[in-house]
C-alpha positions, -999 to 999 in steps of 0.1 A, spaced: -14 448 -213 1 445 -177 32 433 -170 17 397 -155 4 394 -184 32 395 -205 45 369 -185 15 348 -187 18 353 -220 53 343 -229 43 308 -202 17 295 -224 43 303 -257 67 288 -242 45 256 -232 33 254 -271 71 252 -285 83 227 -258 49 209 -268 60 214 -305 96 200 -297 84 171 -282 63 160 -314 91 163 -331 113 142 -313 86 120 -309 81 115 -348 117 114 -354 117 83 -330 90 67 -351 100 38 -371 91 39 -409 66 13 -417 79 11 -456 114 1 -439 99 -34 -428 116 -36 -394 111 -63 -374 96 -59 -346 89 -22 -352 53 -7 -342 37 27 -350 28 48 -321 -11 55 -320 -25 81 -300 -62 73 -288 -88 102 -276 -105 101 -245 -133 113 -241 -140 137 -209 -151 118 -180 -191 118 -168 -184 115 -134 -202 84 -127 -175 54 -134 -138 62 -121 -117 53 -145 -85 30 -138 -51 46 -132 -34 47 -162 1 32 -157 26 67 -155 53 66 -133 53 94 -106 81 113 -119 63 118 -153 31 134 -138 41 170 -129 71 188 -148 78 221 -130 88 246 -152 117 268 -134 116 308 -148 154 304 -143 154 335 -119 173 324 -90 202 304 -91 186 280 -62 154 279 -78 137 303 -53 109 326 -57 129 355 -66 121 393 -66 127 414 -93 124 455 -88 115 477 -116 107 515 -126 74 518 -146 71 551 -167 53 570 -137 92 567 -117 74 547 -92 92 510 -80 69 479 -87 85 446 -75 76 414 -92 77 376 -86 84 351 -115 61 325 -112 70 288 -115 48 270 -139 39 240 -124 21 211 -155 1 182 -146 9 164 -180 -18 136 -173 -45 147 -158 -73 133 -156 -60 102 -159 -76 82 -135 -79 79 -96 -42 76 -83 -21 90 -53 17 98 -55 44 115 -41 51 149 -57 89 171 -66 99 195 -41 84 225 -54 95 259 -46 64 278 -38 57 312 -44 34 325 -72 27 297 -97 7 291 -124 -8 257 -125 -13 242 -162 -40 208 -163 -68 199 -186 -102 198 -174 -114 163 -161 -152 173 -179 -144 194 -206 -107 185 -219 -97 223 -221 -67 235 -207 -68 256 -175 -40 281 -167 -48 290 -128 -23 312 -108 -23 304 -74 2 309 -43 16 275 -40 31 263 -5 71 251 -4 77 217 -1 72 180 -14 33 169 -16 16 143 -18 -3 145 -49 -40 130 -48 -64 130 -86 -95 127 -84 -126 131 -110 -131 169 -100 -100 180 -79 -62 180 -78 -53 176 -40 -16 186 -28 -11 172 5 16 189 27 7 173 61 -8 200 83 -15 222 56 -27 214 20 -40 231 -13 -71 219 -32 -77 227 -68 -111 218 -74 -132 215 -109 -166 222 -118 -182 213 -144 -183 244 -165 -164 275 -156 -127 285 -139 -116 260 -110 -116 268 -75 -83 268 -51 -88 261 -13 -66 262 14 -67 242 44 -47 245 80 -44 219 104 -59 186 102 -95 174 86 -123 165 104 -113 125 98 -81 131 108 -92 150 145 -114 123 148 -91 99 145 -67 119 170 -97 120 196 -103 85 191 -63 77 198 -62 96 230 -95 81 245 -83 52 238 -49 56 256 -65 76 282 -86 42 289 -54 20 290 -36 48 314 -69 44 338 -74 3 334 -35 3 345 -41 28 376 -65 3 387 -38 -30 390 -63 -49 370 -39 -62 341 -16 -72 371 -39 -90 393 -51 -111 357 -15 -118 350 -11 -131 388 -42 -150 385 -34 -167 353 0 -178 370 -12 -190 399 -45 -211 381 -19 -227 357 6 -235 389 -22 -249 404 -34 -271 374 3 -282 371 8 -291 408 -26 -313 397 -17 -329 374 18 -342 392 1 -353 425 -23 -373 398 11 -387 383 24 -398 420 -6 -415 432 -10 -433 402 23 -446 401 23 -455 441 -12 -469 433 5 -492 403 39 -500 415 26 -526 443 5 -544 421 29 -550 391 60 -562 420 32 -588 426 27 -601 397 64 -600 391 71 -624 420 43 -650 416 37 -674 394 5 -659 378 23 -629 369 49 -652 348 19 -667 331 3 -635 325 34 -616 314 63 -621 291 89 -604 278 95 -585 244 115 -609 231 88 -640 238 60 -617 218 80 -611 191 91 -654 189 47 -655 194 43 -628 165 64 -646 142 52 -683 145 17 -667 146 25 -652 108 39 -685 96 9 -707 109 -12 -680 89 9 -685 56 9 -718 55 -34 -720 62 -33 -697 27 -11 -718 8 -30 -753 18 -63 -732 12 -51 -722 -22 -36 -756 -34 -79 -771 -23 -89 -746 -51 -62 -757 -78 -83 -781 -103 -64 -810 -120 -66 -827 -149 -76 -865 -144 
């Protein structure tokens, strides 16, 4: 047995007791259904089954912070990928890496994007069940430093770094797959091309004085619709002003005009003369007794 796998060894011992412990707390925290507590409920656990691929299931709801626990092997003080030197029995110097065991405690559990820890990178051993068969997977991979954003999927762990990123892919039978990727995709270039046609456009329409000439056209139609609409206002009123100092002098224009005053004195009596026409109609349709 090599010395990685030792180590590997010792991990996935290690994983079992702190999986042990946690049952443990777990059914300390349980409340005793023969102690009638109010208010008290009994944890169930239900089983999922592995998922067929064809209908996504929804996110359950786990905060982001719960997802991954990175396990640290407590090497370097900083949390570093450290290097370790040793002799082996042949005299000869072999230098190892600790790997950081890195556990998605939830997957597969449904389509969701997150932001990830700040990982160290280095050697590390990645620890998820399999979306299709439910077994546990122990891959070691080189991861990259840094904080990622973490993508699930129905066949793939995704840890997005920003230029570079690390896929962790899962077939339906057999040992997952890790790719790498540098630089952007092929949505993300198009997107880039798209952006700098676009502005390439706007650079050229500009050269051309086009966007100034329509702003100096729209100011000088709205000027002129203004101006218009003024001179309209002016003629009208030296069109009207003659015509009304006529009236004003004459007699006709006393008989044709009158004041606010004399139409509110016409309004009134006019509502009177109206009240009393519905009073003498309704006392015509009031039968007596004779």
């Amino acid at each position: 047995m090599t010395h990685r796998s030792i180590r590997l060894a010792l991990c996935v011992l290690g994983l079992a007791a702190l999986g042990r412990e946690a049952g443990a707390q777990t059914r300390a925290l349980d409340p005793d259904p023969s102690l009638g507590v109010a208010g008290a409920t009994t944890p169930t656990t239900t089983a999922v089954a592995p998922h067929d691929g064809h209908h996504a299931p929804a996110a359950l709801p786990v905060p982001p912070e719960l997802e991954i626990q990175v396990l640290d092997p407590n090497v370097d003080p900083l949390g570093n990928p450290a290097v370790l030197t040793r002799t082996d029995p042949t005299g000869r110097v072999v230098v190892d890496i600790p790997p950081v065991v890195l556990v998605h405690r939830y997957y597969y559990s449904g389509d969701r994007s997150f932001q990830g820890p700040l990982l160290p990178g280095g050697p590390t051993i990645l620890v998820a069940n399999h979306p299709k068969t439910g077994e546990r997977t122990y891959l070691q991979v080189t991861m990259l430093p840094g904080a990622p954003r973490v993508t699930y999927s129905a066949n793939a762990i995704v840890y997005d770094f920003g230029p570079q990123s690390m896929t962790l892919t899962f077939g339906r039978c057999g040992k997952p797959t890790v790719t790498y990727r540098q630089g952007l995709t092929a949505t993300e270039k198009l997107r880039a091309a798209h952006d700098e046609h676009r502005r390439n456009f706007h650079d050229l329409v500009d050269r051309t004085g086009l966007p100034e000439a329509r702003i100096k056209v729209r100011a000088v139609s709205r000027n002129v619709v203004e101006t218009a609409a003024d001179r309209t206002r002016s003629v009208a009123r030296a069109a009207v002003t003659p015509v009304i100092q006529i009236l004003r002098v004459t007699p006709l224009g006393s008989a044709l005009t009158s004041t606010a005053e004399q139409r509110a004195i016409h309004e009134r009596d006019e509502g009177i003369r109206q009240a009393e026409a519905r009073s003498n109609a309704l006392e015509g349709d009031i039968k007596t007794l004779r």
